[in-house]
N, C-alpha and C positions, 0 to 999 in steps of 0.2 A: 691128156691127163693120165698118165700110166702109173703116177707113183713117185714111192721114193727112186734116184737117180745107186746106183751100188756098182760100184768100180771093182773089177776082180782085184785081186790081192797081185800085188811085183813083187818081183827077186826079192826087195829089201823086207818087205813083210813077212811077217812071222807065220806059221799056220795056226799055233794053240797059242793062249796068253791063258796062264792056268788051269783049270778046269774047264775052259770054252775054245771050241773051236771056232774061228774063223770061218767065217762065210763071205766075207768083202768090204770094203771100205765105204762107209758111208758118211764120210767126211774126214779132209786133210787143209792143214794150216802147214803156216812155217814153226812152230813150238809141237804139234801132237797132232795126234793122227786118231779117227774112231772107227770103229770096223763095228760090224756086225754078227754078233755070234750067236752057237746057239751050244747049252750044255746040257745033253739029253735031254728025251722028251719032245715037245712041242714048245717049251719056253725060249721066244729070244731074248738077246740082252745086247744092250750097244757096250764094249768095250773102250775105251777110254785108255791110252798110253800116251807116253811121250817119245819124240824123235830123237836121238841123238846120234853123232858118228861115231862110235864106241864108246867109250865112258859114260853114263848119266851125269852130270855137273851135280856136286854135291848142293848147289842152291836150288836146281832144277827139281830135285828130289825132295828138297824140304817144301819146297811150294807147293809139290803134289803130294806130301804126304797131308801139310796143312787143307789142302782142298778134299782129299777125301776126307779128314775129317768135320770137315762143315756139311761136306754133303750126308754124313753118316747122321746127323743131328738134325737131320728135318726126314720125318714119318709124317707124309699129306698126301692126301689125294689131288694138291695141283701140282705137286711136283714130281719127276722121275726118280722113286727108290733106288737107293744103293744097294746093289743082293751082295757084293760080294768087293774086296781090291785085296790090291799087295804091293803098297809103296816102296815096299824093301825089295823087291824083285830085282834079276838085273834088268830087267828093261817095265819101271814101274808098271801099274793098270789099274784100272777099276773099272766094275761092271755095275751097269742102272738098266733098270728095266728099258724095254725097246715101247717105245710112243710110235705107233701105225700111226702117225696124224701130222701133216705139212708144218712149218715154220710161217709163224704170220709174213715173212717177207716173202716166199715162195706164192701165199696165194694172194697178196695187194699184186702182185708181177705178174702170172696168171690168170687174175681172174675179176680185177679191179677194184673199187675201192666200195665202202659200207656203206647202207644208210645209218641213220643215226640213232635210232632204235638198236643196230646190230653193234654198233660200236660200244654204247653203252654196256650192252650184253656184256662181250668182252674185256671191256674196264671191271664188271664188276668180279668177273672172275679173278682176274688178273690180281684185281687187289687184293681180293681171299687169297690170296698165295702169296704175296706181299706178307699181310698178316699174321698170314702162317712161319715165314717166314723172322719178320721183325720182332714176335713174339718169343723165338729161340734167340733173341741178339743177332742173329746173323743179318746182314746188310750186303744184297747182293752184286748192286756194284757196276753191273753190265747189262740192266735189262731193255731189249733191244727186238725188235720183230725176227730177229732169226733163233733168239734165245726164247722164243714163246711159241711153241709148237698149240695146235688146234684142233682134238677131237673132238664129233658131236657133242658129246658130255660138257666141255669147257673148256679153256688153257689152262697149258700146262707150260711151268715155268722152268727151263735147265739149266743146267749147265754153271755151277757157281766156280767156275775156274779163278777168279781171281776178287770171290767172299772175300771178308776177312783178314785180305794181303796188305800187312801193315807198311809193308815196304812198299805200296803201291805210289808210284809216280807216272807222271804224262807217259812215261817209255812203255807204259800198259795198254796205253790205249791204240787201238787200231786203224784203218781208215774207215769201216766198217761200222765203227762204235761211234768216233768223233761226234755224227748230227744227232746221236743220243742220248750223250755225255751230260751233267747240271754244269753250270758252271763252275762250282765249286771245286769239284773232280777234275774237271781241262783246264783250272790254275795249278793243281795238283797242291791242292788242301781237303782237309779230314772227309770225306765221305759220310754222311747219315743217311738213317730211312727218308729223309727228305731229298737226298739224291735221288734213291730210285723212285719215287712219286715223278720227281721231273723226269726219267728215263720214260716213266709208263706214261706220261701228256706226251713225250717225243712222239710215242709208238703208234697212240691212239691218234695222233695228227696225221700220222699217215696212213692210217686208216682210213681216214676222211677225206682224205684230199692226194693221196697218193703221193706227195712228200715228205719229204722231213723239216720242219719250218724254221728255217732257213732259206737264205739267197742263194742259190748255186753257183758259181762261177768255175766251177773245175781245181778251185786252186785251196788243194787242205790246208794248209798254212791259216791263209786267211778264214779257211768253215772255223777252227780251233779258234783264232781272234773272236770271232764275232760269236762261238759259244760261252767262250769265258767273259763276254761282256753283256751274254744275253740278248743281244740283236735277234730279235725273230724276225722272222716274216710269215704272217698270219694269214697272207690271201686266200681267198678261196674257203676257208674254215665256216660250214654250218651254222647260221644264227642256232640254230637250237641246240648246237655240241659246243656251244662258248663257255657258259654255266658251266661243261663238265670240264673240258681243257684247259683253257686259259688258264684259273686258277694252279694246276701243277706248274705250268711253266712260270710262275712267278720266279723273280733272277734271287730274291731272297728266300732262304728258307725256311723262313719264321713265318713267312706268309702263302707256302702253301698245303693244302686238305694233306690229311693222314688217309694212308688207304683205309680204316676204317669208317671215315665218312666219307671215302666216296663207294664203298660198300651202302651202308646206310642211303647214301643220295638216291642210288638207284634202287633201294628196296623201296623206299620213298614214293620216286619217277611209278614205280610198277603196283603201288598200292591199288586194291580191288581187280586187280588182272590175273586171268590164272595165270599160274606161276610152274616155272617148267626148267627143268637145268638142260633141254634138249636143246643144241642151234639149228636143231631143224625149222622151230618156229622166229628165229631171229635171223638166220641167215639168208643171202639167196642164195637160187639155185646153183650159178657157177659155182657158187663156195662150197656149198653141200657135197657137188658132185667130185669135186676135186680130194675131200675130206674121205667119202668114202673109197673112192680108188686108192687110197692110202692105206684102208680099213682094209679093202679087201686084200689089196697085196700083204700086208703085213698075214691074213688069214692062210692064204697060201704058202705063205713063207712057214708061216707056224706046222702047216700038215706036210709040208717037206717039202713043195717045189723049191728049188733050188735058184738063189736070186741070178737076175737076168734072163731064164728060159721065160718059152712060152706062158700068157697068162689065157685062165678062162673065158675074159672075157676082153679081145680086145679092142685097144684103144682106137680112136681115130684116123691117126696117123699109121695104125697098122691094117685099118681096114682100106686106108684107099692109099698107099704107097707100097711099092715095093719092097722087098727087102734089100737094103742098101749094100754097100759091097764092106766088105772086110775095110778098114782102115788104114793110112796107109803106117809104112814104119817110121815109127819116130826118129827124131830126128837127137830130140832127147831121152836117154831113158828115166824111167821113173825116179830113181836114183840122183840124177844127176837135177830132172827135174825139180826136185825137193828140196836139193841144196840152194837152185835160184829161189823157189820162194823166199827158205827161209835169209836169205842173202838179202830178199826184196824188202823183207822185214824187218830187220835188221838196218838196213839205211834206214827207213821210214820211219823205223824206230829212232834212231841216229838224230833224223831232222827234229823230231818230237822235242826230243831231250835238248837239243841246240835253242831251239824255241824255249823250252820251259827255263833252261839258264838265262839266255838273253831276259826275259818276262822278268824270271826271279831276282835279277840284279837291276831291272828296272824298278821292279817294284821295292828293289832296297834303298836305292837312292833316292825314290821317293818317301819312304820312309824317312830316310835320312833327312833329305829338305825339310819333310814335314813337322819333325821334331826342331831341327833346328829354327822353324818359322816359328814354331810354339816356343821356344825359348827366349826368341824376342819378343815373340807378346808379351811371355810373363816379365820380361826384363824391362818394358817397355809400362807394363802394368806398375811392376813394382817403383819405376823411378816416377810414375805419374802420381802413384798413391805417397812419395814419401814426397815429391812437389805439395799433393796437397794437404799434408799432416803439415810441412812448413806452414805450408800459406797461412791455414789454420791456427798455426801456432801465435805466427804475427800480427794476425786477426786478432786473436785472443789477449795480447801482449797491448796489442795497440788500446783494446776496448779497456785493458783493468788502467790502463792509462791516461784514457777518456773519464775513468770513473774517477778515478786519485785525481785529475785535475778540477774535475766535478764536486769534488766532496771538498777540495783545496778549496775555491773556489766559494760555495755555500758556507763550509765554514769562515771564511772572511766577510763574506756580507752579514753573516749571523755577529759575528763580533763587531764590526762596524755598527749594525745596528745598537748589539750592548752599549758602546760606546756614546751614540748618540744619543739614547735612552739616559745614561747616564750623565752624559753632558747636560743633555736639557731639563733631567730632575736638578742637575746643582744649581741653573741658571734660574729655576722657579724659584727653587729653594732660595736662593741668593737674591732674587726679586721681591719675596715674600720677606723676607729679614730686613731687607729698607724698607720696604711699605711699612713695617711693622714701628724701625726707627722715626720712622717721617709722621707717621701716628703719634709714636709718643712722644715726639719733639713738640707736633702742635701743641698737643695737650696740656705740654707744658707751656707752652709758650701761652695759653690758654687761662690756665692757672695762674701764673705770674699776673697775665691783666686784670685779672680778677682781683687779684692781690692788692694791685697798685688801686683799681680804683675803690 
């Protein structure tokens, strides 16, 4: 556990990047390279450039001018200050303060994985910088255990190289980033604070369990498939770090915590406990020791030893090995080296982008079907709804013709009745008028006898 690893500086590196001299590289990609400086005094500073074969690409330059200014707009204590850049340089830079403290993926590699008290710890810092973060609109994008460096004090979160990049598509992401990508990001759609919550459940899963939760099979194609569909694999995950994980990895991002409540959660979890922003009381040992061998190199670094000599105090590997022999010569030089990365990139990139077309023109033709299914629903609705306005219609046509035969109908037995009614008043009547004759015939026939006798 000697420290940070600092490569001297090759032919192709520069000695000064403005006002800071170079002292060595302490990390290279295939896009930019960071070195180590220091600009009098005792102050280091990690420099930050881009690689290119002569020219800067004029897109190359606007992405770094765009990235220094995200980073110039977050002043926190979790994240590394910007002291100084010059996007317009000919060969851009910007300098942030130097972090003496490991990358969370350095010491899970190292030194193995948390209990769940210490992960917690580190969630909740993590999220304060989150916070701190999301509060300025910035949306970091990439947060990943190598982009979360670890002094006793807390994490610290860097590196926003591709904040803010509206142009961002799958061809961003790396093999590196992929198991800690939202899904949302490895379809290559909009990015929110709710990305990076799922980045920091990625981080903190492997915290715990020394993976990234996912299946492994070797084959990034398929890790990208099954992040952009959410497929975890949870095994091995802490009953008591489920409450705090799971929840981020939700595949929707309407369903999971804001880093503010999983700040809150764990100020919560830690109610009536003294309370301490040191990892000395969260961490163990291996972690500890590892942190401050960081602490002190960066110490020595600052009073002028010079990176790579002897240290005051050494390591293990220096107390019982010898000193090994010079290396041999490359085979490739730096130079040439460089161009394979960025070469190696560059495909990987290649495959990224081939994938994210294929996906994008499937997901259009699904699209497409899916509209057109809806359009026979509605077409399917609308001839079933004018089906039943007919039926209805005839319904209703049949019924006023039920009624009109109905009312036809009553009125003829009503008039038959008048009919009868009046037939059988004329026949009484016409009964009562002979009765009446046949009366006054007797009477007379009555009278006559009378007469006669």
């Amino acid at each position: 556990m000697a420290g940070a690893r600092i490569e001297a500086l090759g032919g192709d590196d520069p000695v000064t990047l403005g006002p800071y001299r170079l002292l060595g590289r302490l990390a290279s990609g295939g896009m930019g390279r960071i070195y180590l400086a220091r600009a009098g005094g005792r102050d280091l500073v990690a420099v930050k450039t881009l690689l290119a074969e002569g020219r800067v690409a004029d897109t190359d330059r606007r992405r770094f001018a765009r990235e220094v200014a995200v980073a110039q707009r977050v002043d926190s204590a979790y994240t590394a200050r910007v002291r100084d850049a010059d996007p317009d340089a000919e060969r851009p830079w910007m300098a942030i303060d130097y972090i003496a403290a490991p990358p969370l993926s350095e010491l899970v590699r190292s030194c193995g994985v948390l209990p769940a008290s210490a992960v917690r710890w580190i969630a909740a810092g993590t999220a304060q910088a989150l916070v701190t973060l999301h509060g300025v609109g910035i949306v970091h994008r990439d947060v990943k255990p190598q982009n979360v460096l670890l002094p006793l004090d807390g994490p610290r979160v860097i590196d926003f190289g591709i904040s803010h990049a509206s142009d961002l598509t799958l061809t961003g992401l790396t093999l590196g980033t992929i198991a800690f990508t939202s899904p949302e990001q490895a379809r290559g759609e909009e990015s929110t604070a709710a990305s990076d919550v799922y980045s920091l459940g990625a981080t903190l899963f492997l915290l715990a369990t020394g993976r990234a939760p996912y299946r492994a099979d070797g084959d990034t194609l398929r890790l990208l498939a099954r992040v952009q569909r959410g497929e975890l694999d949870l095994t091995g995950l802490p009953k008591e770090l489920v409450a705090t994980i799971r929840p981020c990895l939700a595949v929707q991002p309407r369903h999971r915590p804001t880093p503010a409540e999983l700040l809150a959660r764990f100020r919560e979890q830690q109610a009536g406990l003294p309370m301490t922003t040191s990892g000395t009381r969260w961490l163990p040992p291996r972690w500890t020791a590892l942190i401050d061998a960081y602490a002190n190199q960066g110490q020595e670094w600052a009073g002028g030893r010079p990176p790579g000599g002897p240290s005051h105090a050494p390591t293990v590997t220096q107390r019982t090995r010898a000193v090994p022999k010079p290396p041999p010569t490359l085979v490739y030089s730096p130079q040439r080296q460089a161009r394979a990365d960025r070469d190696r990139t560059r495909r990987e990139m290649a495959a990224l982008a081939q994938l994210a077309e294929r996906q994008r023109a499937e997901r259009e033709q699904s699209e497409r079907e899916e509209a057109e299914r809806l359009a026979r629903v509605r077409a399917e609705r609308a001839e079933r709804e004018e089906r039943e306005r007919a039926e209805a219609a005839r319904r209703e046509s049949a019924r006023r013709e039920s009624a009109r035969r109905e009312a036809a109908r009553l009125e003829a037995e009503r008039a038959a009745r008048v009919r009868a009614d009046r037939e059988r008043a004329d026949r009484e009547r016409a009964e009562q008028e002979r009765a009446a004759r046949q009366r006054a015939e007797h009477e007379r026939a009555q009278r006559a006898a009378r007469a006669r006798t």
